[in-house]
C-alpha positions in Angstrom: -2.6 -32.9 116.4 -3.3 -29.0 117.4 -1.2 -26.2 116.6 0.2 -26.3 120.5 1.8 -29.3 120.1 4.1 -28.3 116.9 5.0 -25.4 118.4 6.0 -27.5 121.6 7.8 -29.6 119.4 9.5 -26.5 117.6 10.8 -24.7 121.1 12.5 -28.1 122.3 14.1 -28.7 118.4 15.6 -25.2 118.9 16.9 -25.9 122.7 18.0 -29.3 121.3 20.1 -27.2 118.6 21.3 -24.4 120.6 22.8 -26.8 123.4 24.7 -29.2 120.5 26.2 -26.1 118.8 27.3 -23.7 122.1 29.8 -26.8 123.2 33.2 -26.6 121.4 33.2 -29.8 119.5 36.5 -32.2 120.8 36.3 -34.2 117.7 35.6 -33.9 114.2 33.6 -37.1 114.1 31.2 -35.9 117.6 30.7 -32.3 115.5 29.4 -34.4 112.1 27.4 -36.3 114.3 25.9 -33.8 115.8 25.1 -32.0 112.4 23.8 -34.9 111.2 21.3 -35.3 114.2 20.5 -31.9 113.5 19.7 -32.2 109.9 17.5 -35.0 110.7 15.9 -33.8 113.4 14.9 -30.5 111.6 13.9 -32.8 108.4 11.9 -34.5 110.6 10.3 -31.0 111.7 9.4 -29.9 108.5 7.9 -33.0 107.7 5.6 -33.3 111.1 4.7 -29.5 110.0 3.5 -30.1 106.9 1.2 -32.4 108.7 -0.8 -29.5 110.6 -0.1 -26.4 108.6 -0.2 -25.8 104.2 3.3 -26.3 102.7 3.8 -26.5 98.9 3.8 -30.7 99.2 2.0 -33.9 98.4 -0.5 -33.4 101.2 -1.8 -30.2 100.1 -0.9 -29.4 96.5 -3.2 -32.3 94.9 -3.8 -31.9 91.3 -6.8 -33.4 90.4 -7.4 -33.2 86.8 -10.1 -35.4 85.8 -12.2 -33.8 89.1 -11.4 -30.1 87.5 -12.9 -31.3 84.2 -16.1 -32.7 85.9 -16.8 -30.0 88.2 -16.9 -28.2 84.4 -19.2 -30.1 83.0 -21.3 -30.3 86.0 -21.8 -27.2 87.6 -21.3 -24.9 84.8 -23.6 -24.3 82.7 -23.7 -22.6 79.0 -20.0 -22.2 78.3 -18.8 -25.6 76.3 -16.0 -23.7 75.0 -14.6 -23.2 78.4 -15.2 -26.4 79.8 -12.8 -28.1 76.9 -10.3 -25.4 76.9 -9.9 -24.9 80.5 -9.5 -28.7 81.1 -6.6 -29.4 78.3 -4.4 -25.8 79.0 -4.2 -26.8 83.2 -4.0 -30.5 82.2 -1.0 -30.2 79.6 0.1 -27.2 82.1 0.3 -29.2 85.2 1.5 -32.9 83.4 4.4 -30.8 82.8 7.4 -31.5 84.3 9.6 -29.1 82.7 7.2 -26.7 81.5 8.4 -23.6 78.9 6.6 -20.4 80.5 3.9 -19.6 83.4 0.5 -21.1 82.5 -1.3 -17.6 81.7 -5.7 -17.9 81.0 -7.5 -14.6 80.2 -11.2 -14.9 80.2 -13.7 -12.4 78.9 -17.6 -11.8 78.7 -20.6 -10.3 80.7 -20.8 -10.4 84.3 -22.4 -13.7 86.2 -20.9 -15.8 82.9 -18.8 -18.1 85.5 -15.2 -16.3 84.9 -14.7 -16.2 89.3 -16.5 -19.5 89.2 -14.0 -21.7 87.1 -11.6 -19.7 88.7 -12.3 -21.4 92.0 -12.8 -24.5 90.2 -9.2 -24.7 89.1 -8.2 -23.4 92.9 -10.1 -26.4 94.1 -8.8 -29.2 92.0 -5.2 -28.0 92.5 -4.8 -27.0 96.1 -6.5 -29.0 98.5 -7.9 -25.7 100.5 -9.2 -24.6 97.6 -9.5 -20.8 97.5 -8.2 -20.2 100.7 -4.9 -21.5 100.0 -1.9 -19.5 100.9 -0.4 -20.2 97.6 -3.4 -18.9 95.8 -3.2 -15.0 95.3 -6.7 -13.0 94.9 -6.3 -9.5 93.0 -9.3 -7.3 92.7 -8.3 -4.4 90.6 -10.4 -1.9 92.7 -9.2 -3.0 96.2 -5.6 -3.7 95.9 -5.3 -0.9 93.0 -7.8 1.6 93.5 -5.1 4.7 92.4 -4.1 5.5 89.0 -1.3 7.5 90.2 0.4 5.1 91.7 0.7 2.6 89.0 4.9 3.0 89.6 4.3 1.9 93.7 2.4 -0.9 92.5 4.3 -2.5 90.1 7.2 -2.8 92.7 4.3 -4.3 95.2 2.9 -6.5 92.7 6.9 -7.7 91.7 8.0 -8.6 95.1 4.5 -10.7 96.1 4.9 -12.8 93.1 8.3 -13.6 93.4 8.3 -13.9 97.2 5.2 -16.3 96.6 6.7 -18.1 94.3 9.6 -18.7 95.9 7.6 -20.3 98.9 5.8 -22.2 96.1 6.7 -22.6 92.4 3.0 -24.0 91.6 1.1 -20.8 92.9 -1.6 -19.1 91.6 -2.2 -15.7 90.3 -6.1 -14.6 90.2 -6.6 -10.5 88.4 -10.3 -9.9 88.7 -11.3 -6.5 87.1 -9.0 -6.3 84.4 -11.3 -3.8 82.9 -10.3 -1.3 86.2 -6.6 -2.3 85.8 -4.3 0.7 85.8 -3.2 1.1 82.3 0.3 -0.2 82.6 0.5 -2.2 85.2 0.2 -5.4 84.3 3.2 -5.6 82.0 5.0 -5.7 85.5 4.1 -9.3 85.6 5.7 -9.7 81.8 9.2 -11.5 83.2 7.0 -14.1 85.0 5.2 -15.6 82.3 8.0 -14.7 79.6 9.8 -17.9 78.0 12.9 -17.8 81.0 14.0 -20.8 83.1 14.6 -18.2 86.0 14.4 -15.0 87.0 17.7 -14.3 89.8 17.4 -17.9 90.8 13.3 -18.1 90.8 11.5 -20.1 88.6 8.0 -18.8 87.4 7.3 -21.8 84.9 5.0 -23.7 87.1 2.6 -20.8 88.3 -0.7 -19.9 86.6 -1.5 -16.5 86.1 -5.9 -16.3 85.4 -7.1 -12.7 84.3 -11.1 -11.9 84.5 -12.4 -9.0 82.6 -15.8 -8.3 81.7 -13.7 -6.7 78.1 -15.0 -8.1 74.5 -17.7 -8.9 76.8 -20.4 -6.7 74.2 -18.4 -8.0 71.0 -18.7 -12.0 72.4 -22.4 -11.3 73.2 -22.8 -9.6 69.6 -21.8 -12.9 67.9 -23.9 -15.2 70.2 -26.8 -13.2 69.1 -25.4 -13.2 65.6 -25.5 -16.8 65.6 -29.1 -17.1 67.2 -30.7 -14.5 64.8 -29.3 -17.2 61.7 -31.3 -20.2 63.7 -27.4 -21.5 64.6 -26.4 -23.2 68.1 -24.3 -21.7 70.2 -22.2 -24.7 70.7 -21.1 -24.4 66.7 -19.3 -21.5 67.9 -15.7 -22.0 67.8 -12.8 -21.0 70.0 -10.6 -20.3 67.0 -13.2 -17.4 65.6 -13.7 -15.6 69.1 -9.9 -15.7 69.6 -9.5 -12.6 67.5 -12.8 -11.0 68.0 -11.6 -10.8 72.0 -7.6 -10.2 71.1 -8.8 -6.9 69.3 -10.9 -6.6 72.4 -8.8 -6.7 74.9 -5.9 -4.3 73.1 -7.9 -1.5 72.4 -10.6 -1.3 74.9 -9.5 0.6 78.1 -8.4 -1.4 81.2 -5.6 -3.4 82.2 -4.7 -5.1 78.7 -5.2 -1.9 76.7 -2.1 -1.8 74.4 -0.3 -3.7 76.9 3.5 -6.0 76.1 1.6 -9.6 77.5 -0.8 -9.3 74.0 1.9 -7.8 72.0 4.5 -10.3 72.8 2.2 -13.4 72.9 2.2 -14.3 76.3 -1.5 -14.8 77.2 -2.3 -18.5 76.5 -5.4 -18.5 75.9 -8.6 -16.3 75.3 -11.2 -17.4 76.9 -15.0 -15.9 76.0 -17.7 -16.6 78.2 -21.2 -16.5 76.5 -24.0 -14.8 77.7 -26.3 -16.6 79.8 -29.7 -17.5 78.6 -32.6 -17.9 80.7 -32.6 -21.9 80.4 -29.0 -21.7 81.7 -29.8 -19.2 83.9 -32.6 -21.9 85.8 -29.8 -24.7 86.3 -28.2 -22.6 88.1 -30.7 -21.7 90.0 -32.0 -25.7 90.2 -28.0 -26.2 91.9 -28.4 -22.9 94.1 -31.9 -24.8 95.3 -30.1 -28.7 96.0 -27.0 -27.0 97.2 -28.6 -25.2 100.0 -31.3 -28.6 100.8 -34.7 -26.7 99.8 -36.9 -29.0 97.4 -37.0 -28.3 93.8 -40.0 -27.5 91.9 -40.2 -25.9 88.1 -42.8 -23.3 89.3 -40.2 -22.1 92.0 -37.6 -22.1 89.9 -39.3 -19.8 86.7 -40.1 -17.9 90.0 -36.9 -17.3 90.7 -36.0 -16.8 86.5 -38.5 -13.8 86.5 -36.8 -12.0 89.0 -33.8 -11.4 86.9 -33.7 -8.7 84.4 -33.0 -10.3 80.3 -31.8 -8.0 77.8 -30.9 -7.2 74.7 -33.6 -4.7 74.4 -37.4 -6.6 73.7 -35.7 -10.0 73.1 -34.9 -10.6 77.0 -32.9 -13.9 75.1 -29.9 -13.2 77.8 -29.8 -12.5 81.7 -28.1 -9.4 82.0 -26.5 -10.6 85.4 -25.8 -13.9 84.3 -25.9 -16.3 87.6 -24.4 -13.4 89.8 -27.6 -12.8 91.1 -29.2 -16.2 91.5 -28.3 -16.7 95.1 -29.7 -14.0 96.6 -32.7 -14.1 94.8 -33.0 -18.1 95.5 -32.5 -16.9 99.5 -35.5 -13.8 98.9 -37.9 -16.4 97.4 -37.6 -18.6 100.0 -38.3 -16.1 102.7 -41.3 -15.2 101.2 -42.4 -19.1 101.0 -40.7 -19.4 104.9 -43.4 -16.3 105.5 -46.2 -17.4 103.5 -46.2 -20.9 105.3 -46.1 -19.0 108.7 -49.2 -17.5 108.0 -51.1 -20.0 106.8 -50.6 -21.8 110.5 -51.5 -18.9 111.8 
Protein backbone atom coordinates (compact mmCIF):
# COMPACT_ATOMS: atom_id res chain seq x y z
CA UNK A 1 0.00 0.00 0.00
CA UNK A 2 1.71 3.51 -1.23
CA UNK A 3 2.45 6.39 0.85
CA UNK A 4 -0.96 8.16 -0.61
CA UNK A 5 -3.07 5.94 0.88
CA UNK A 6 -1.80 6.44 4.67
CA UNK A 7 -1.82 9.74 4.36
CA UNK A 8 -5.56 9.49 3.03
CA UNK A 9 -6.09 7.47 5.87
CA UNK A 10 -4.28 10.03 8.27
CA UNK A 11 -6.46 13.37 6.99
CA UNK A 12 -9.93 11.35 7.49
CA UNK A 13 -8.54 9.90 11.24
CA UNK A 14 -7.96 13.70 11.99
CA UNK A 15 -11.57 14.94 10.54
CA UNK A 16 -13.02 11.81 12.33
CA UNK A 17 -11.32 13.32 15.64
CA UNK A 18 -11.88 16.89 15.25
CA UNK A 19 -15.76 16.40 14.54
CA UNK A 20 -16.11 13.89 18.00
CA UNK A 21 -14.30 16.39 20.20
CA UNK A 22 -15.89 20.04 18.88
CA UNK A 23 -19.60 18.64 20.03
CA UNK A 24 -20.15 19.22 23.79
CA UNK A 25 -20.58 15.79 25.07
CA UNK A 26 -24.49 15.28 26.73
CA UNK A 27 -23.35 12.38 28.60
CA UNK A 28 -20.40 11.06 30.34
CA UNK A 29 -20.87 7.58 28.89
CA UNK A 30 -21.26 9.18 24.82
CA UNK A 31 -17.75 11.29 25.74
CA UNK A 32 -15.85 7.76 26.99
CA UNK A 33 -17.08 6.31 24.13
CA UNK A 34 -16.06 8.54 21.97
CA UNK A 35 -12.42 8.54 23.57
CA UNK A 36 -12.35 5.09 23.39
CA UNK A 37 -13.19 5.09 19.53
CA UNK A 38 -10.47 7.50 19.33
CA UNK A 39 -7.85 5.62 21.10
CA UNK A 40 -8.52 2.73 18.93
CA UNK A 41 -8.88 4.25 15.96
CA UNK A 42 -5.40 6.15 16.33
CA UNK A 43 -3.91 2.65 17.71
CA UNK A 44 -5.06 1.26 14.74
CA UNK A 45 -3.21 4.22 12.80
CA UNK A 46 0.01 3.64 14.18
CA UNK A 47 -0.20 0.12 13.59
CA UNK A 48 -1.31 0.39 9.69
CA UNK A 49 1.84 2.98 9.66
CA UNK A 50 4.24 0.87 10.79
CA UNK A 51 3.22 -1.24 7.84
CA UNK A 52 4.55 1.33 5.05
CA UNK A 53 7.02 3.57 6.90
CA UNK A 54 10.23 2.34 9.63
CA UNK A 55 9.11 2.53 13.30
CA UNK A 56 11.20 1.14 16.15
CA UNK A 57 8.86 -2.43 16.02
CA UNK A 58 8.81 -6.07 15.23
CA UNK A 59 8.60 -5.41 11.47
CA UNK A 60 11.68 -3.49 11.14
CA UNK A 61 13.97 -3.90 14.20
CA UNK A 62 14.83 -7.72 13.53
CA UNK A 63 17.70 -8.95 15.41
CA UNK A 64 19.21 -11.58 13.74
CA UNK A 65 22.10 -12.94 15.65
CA UNK A 66 23.14 -16.13 14.24
CA UNK A 67 22.93 -14.27 10.49
CA UNK A 68 25.37 -11.36 12.06
CA UNK A 69 27.85 -14.13 13.14
CA UNK A 70 27.76 -15.76 9.63
CA UNK A 71 28.03 -12.76 7.52
CA UNK A 72 31.45 -12.68 9.93
CA UNK A 73 32.77 -15.61 9.10
CA UNK A 74 31.83 -15.38 5.54
CA UNK A 75 32.63 -12.30 4.17
CA UNK A 76 35.28 -11.13 6.31
CA UNK A 77 38.32 -12.25 5.95
CA UNK A 78 41.64 -12.14 8.30
CA UNK A 79 40.27 -10.84 11.51
CA UNK A 80 39.16 -14.16 13.71
CA UNK A 81 39.40 -12.04 16.71
CA UNK A 82 36.61 -9.87 15.51
CA UNK A 83 34.49 -12.30 14.22
CA UNK A 84 34.16 -14.05 17.95
CA UNK A 85 34.14 -10.89 19.78
CA UNK A 86 31.78 -8.98 17.72
CA UNK A 87 29.22 -11.88 17.68
CA UNK A 88 29.13 -12.63 21.72
CA UNK A 89 29.21 -8.52 22.96
CA UNK A 90 25.79 -7.72 20.35
CA UNK A 91 24.56 -11.22 21.22
CA UNK A 92 24.69 -10.95 25.14
CA UNK A 93 23.95 -7.06 24.30
CA UNK A 94 20.78 -7.53 22.46
CA UNK A 95 19.47 -11.03 24.58
CA UNK A 96 19.30 -8.47 27.19
CA UNK A 97 16.24 -7.50 28.50
CA UNK A 98 17.32 -5.24 31.17
CA UNK A 99 20.64 -4.47 30.11
CA UNK A 100 23.22 -2.38 32.67
CA UNK A 101 24.73 0.40 30.22
CA UNK A 102 24.80 1.27 26.23
CA UNK A 103 26.54 -1.47 24.36
CA UNK A 104 29.87 0.66 23.40
CA UNK A 105 32.64 -1.30 20.51
CA UNK A 106 35.77 0.59 19.69
CA UNK A 107 37.72 -0.84 16.88
CA UNK A 108 41.21 0.02 15.79
CA UNK A 109 43.83 -0.91 12.94
CA UNK A 110 44.98 0.18 9.34
CA UNK A 111 42.70 1.35 6.90
CA UNK A 112 40.63 -1.31 4.48
CA UNK A 113 40.89 -3.89 7.81
CA UNK A 114 36.91 -4.19 7.66
CA UNK A 115 36.13 -1.64 10.79
CA UNK A 116 33.04 0.26 8.31
CA UNK A 117 32.48 -3.20 7.09
CA UNK A 118 31.32 -5.09 10.37
CA UNK A 119 29.93 -1.94 11.05
CA UNK A 120 27.25 -2.45 8.38
CA UNK A 121 27.22 -6.01 9.21
CA UNK A 122 25.79 -5.27 12.69
CA UNK A 123 23.45 -2.43 10.98
CA UNK A 124 22.21 -5.25 8.73
CA UNK A 125 21.38 -8.03 11.11
CA UNK A 126 19.66 -5.62 13.49
CA UNK A 127 17.58 -3.27 11.51
CA UNK A 128 15.96 -4.59 8.60
CA UNK A 129 17.07 -1.47 6.27
CA UNK A 130 20.27 -2.02 7.10
CA UNK A 131 22.45 1.06 6.95
CA UNK A 132 19.84 3.20 5.87
CA UNK A 133 17.80 2.91 8.86
CA UNK A 134 16.56 6.02 10.48
CA UNK A 135 17.58 4.69 13.75
CA UNK A 136 21.05 4.10 12.60
CA UNK A 137 23.22 7.34 13.05
CA UNK A 138 26.49 7.78 10.71
CA UNK A 139 29.24 10.28 12.18
CA UNK A 140 32.25 11.06 10.08
CA UNK A 141 34.49 13.06 12.20
CA UNK A 142 35.52 15.30 9.15
CA UNK A 143 32.06 16.10 7.88
CA UNK A 144 29.84 16.55 10.80
CA UNK A 145 32.96 17.99 12.87
CA UNK A 146 35.33 19.52 10.65
CA UNK A 147 36.13 22.67 13.37
CA UNK A 148 38.24 22.43 16.33
CA UNK A 149 36.87 25.57 17.64
CA UNK A 150 33.70 24.59 17.98
CA UNK A 151 34.04 21.57 19.96
CA UNK A 152 31.45 23.50 22.76
CA UNK A 153 28.54 23.85 19.61
CA UNK A 154 29.01 20.35 19.06
CA UNK A 155 28.79 18.72 22.03
CA UNK A 156 25.24 20.43 22.56
CA UNK A 157 24.43 19.08 18.76
CA UNK A 158 25.82 15.82 19.38
CA UNK A 159 23.60 15.71 23.03
CA UNK A 160 20.32 16.58 21.60
CA UNK A 161 20.58 13.91 18.39
CA UNK A 162 21.24 11.15 20.62
CA UNK A 163 18.73 11.73 23.07
CA UNK A 164 16.10 12.90 20.56
CA UNK A 165 16.99 9.50 18.64
CA UNK A 166 16.75 7.60 21.31
CA UNK A 167 13.85 8.62 22.44
CA UNK A 168 12.14 7.77 19.01
CA UNK A 169 14.05 4.50 19.46
CA UNK A 170 15.83 3.05 22.54
CA UNK A 171 17.67 0.29 20.25
CA UNK A 172 19.51 2.90 17.99
CA UNK A 173 22.74 2.99 16.78
CA UNK A 174 25.57 5.24 17.12
CA UNK A 175 28.47 4.86 14.20
CA UNK A 176 31.95 7.54 14.92
CA UNK A 177 34.11 6.92 11.98
CA UNK A 178 37.47 8.95 12.19
CA UNK A 179 37.97 8.86 15.73
CA UNK A 180 41.55 9.67 14.90
CA UNK A 181 40.06 13.41 13.53
CA UNK A 182 37.76 13.65 16.57
CA UNK A 183 37.98 17.06 18.28
CA UNK A 184 39.83 16.41 21.42
CA UNK A 185 37.10 16.54 23.87
CA UNK A 186 34.27 15.88 22.40
CA UNK A 187 33.38 12.71 22.78
CA UNK A 188 33.09 12.63 26.53
CA UNK A 189 29.82 14.49 25.61
CA UNK A 190 28.39 11.12 24.84
CA UNK A 191 29.80 9.90 28.59
CA UNK A 192 25.98 9.97 30.34
CA UNK A 193 24.77 7.72 27.59
CA UNK A 194 26.81 4.82 27.95
CA UNK A 195 27.46 5.49 31.77
CA UNK A 196 25.83 2.71 34.27
CA UNK A 197 22.24 4.91 34.66
CA UNK A 198 18.71 3.57 34.16
CA UNK A 199 17.82 7.05 32.68
CA UNK A 200 18.83 10.12 31.87
CA UNK A 201 15.49 12.93 32.53
CA UNK A 202 13.16 10.05 31.70
CA UNK A 203 15.42 8.55 28.58
CA UNK A 204 16.86 5.32 28.63
CA UNK A 205 20.26 4.82 26.80
CA UNK A 206 20.78 1.16 27.93
CA UNK A 207 19.67 -0.51 24.68
CA UNK A 208 21.71 1.65 22.11
CA UNK A 209 25.07 0.68 20.72
CA UNK A 210 27.56 3.17 20.43
CA UNK A 211 30.59 1.71 17.52
CA UNK A 212 33.82 3.92 17.31
CA UNK A 213 36.34 3.36 14.17
CA UNK A 214 39.80 4.77 14.29
CA UNK A 215 42.62 3.89 12.34
CA UNK A 216 44.64 4.62 16.34
CA UNK A 217 47.07 1.62 17.67
CA UNK A 218 46.59 0.84 14.05
CA UNK A 219 50.90 0.89 13.77
CA UNK A 220 51.21 -0.77 17.36
CA UNK A 221 48.53 -3.76 16.21
CA UNK A 222 50.44 -4.17 12.90
CA UNK A 223 53.85 -4.16 14.91
CA UNK A 224 52.78 -7.30 16.79
CA UNK A 225 51.27 -9.12 13.74
CA UNK A 226 54.66 -8.75 12.27
CA UNK A 227 56.15 -9.63 15.57
CA UNK A 228 54.43 -12.83 15.57
CA UNK A 229 55.20 -13.58 11.81
CA UNK A 230 59.00 -12.87 12.13
CA UNK A 231 58.90 -15.88 15.27
CA UNK A 232 57.16 -18.36 12.46
CA UNK A 233 53.74 -17.85 14.80
CA UNK A 234 50.08 -17.67 13.31
CA UNK A 235 48.22 -14.88 13.48
CA UNK A 236 45.23 -16.63 14.80
CA UNK A 237 47.43 -17.45 18.25
CA UNK A 238 47.04 -13.90 18.84
CA UNK A 239 44.78 -13.17 21.62
CA UNK A 240 42.23 -10.51 22.37
CA UNK A 241 43.41 -10.32 25.97
CA UNK A 242 47.25 -9.19 24.90
CA UNK A 243 46.06 -6.47 22.26
CA UNK A 244 43.61 -5.07 24.77
CA UNK A 245 46.28 -3.07 26.42
CA UNK A 246 48.62 -2.57 23.53
CA UNK A 247 45.38 -0.48 21.91
CA UNK A 248 44.08 1.00 25.56
CA UNK A 249 47.58 2.74 25.69
CA UNK A 250 46.86 3.44 22.12
CA UNK A 251 44.01 4.99 22.07
CA UNK A 252 44.80 7.40 25.40
CA UNK A 253 47.74 8.88 24.32
CA UNK A 254 47.73 9.11 20.63
CA UNK A 255 45.90 12.31 19.43
CA UNK A 256 42.27 12.10 18.19
CA UNK A 257 39.04 11.72 19.74
CA UNK A 258 39.94 9.22 22.69
CA UNK A 259 43.13 11.06 23.57
CA UNK A 260 43.04 11.32 27.48
CA UNK A 261 39.39 11.18 27.19
CA UNK A 262 36.69 10.22 30.61
CA UNK A 263 34.99 6.94 28.33
CA UNK A 264 38.74 5.10 28.74
CA UNK A 265 39.36 6.53 32.08
CA UNK A 266 36.14 5.58 33.56
CA UNK A 267 35.80 2.11 31.77
CA UNK A 268 33.04 2.62 29.56
CA UNK A 269 34.30 1.28 26.16
CA UNK A 270 33.44 -2.39 26.06
CA UNK A 271 35.49 -3.65 24.11
CA UNK A 272 38.75 -3.07 22.08
CA UNK A 273 38.60 -4.30 19.08
CA UNK A 274 42.11 -4.59 16.74
CA UNK A 275 41.81 -5.23 13.28
CA UNK A 276 44.96 -6.95 11.73
CA UNK A 277 46.60 -5.95 8.79
CA UNK A 278 45.59 -7.52 5.74
CA UNK A 279 47.82 -9.83 3.91
CA UNK A 280 47.87 -10.41 0.31
CA UNK A 281 46.05 -14.04 0.64
CA UNK A 282 43.29 -12.10 2.47
CA UNK A 283 43.52 -9.37 0.41
CA UNK A 284 42.54 -11.98 -2.95
CA UNK A 285 39.17 -13.27 -1.09
CA UNK A 286 38.21 -10.20 -1.12
CA UNK A 287 38.76 -9.57 -4.27
CA UNK A 288 37.36 -13.44 -5.28
CA UNK A 289 33.74 -11.81 -3.39
CA UNK A 290 34.20 -8.33 -5.17
CA UNK A 291 34.37 -10.67 -8.60
CA UNK A 292 30.99 -13.17 -7.60
CA UNK A 293 29.33 -10.20 -6.08
CA UNK A 294 29.26 -8.15 -9.17
CA UNK A 295 28.51 -11.65 -11.68
CA UNK A 296 32.05 -11.54 -13.58
CA UNK A 297 33.73 -15.15 -13.71
CA UNK A 298 36.54 -15.99 -11.43
CA UNK A 299 39.80 -16.95 -12.47
CA UNK A 300 43.26 -17.08 -10.10
CA UNK A 301 45.19 -15.30 -12.94
CA UNK A 302 42.64 -12.33 -12.75
CA UNK A 303 42.57 -12.27 -9.41
CA UNK A 304 46.69 -12.01 -8.60
CA UNK A 305 45.92 -9.42 -11.39
CA UNK A 306 43.99 -7.52 -9.45
CA UNK A 307 46.47 -8.44 -6.03
CA UNK A 308 49.44 -6.68 -7.89
CA UNK A 309 47.74 -3.58 -8.35
CA UNK A 310 47.71 -2.90 -4.60
CA UNK A 311 50.68 -1.40 -2.94
CA UNK A 312 52.19 -4.08 0.19
CA UNK A 313 54.28 -2.67 2.80
CA UNK A 314 56.26 -2.81 5.46
CA UNK A 315 59.22 -1.75 3.61
CA UNK A 316 60.86 -4.85 1.11
CA UNK A 317 58.59 -7.47 2.93
CA UNK A 318 55.27 -6.30 0.95
CA UNK A 319 53.77 -9.12 3.81
CA UNK A 320 50.57 -6.56 4.27
CA UNK A 321 48.40 -4.43 1.77
CA UNK A 322 48.77 -1.07 2.90
CA UNK A 323 45.00 -0.35 1.84
CA UNK A 324 43.70 -3.30 3.12
CA UNK A 325 40.39 -4.21 0.97
CA UNK A 326 39.56 -0.38 0.61
CA UNK A 327 40.73 -0.46 -2.71
CA UNK A 328 39.68 -3.73 -4.10
CA UNK A 329 36.59 -2.54 -5.74
CA UNK A 330 37.70 -0.07 -7.86
CA UNK A 331 40.54 -1.89 -8.96
CA UNK A 332 38.23 -5.19 -9.65
CA UNK A 333 35.96 -2.45 -11.79
CA UNK A 334 39.56 -1.03 -13.74
CA UNK A 335 40.62 -4.64 -14.57
CA UNK A 336 37.62 -5.44 -15.98
CA UNK A 337 37.43 -2.52 -18.32
CA UNK A 338 40.63 -3.36 -19.62
CA UNK A 339 39.42 -7.08 -20.27
CA UNK A 340 35.78 -5.33 -21.55
CA UNK A 341 38.41 -3.37 -24.04
CA UNK A 342 40.74 -5.98 -24.81
CA UNK A 343 37.80 -8.36 -26.01
CA UNK A 344 36.49 -5.36 -28.15
CA UNK A 345 39.38 -5.31 -30.02
CA UNK A 346 40.01 -8.61 -30.72
CA UNK A 347 36.39 -8.65 -32.68
CA UNK A 348 37.49 -5.92 -34.23
Amino acid sequence: MDMSVSIKVFFVLNIFLTVSWAFEPITTGLAVGVGVTASALLAGFNHFKCNVVECCDSNWFIPNITGLRSSLQDRLHGQHLVVDTVAKAVKGHIRNKNPNKALVLSFHGWTGGGKNFVSKMIAENLFVKGMQSRHVHLFVATLHFPHKDKVETYKDQLREWIKGNTSDCPHSIFVFDEMDKLPEGLLDAIKPYIDHYPEINGVDYRKTIFILLSNTAGNAITQRALQYWQEGKKREEISLKEMDELILQGAFNEKGGLWHSSLIEKNLIDVFIPFLPLERQHVKLCIRDDFVAKGHTVTEEVVSKVADELQYGPGDLKLYSKSGCKRVSQKVDLIMEEVSQTIEEIKR
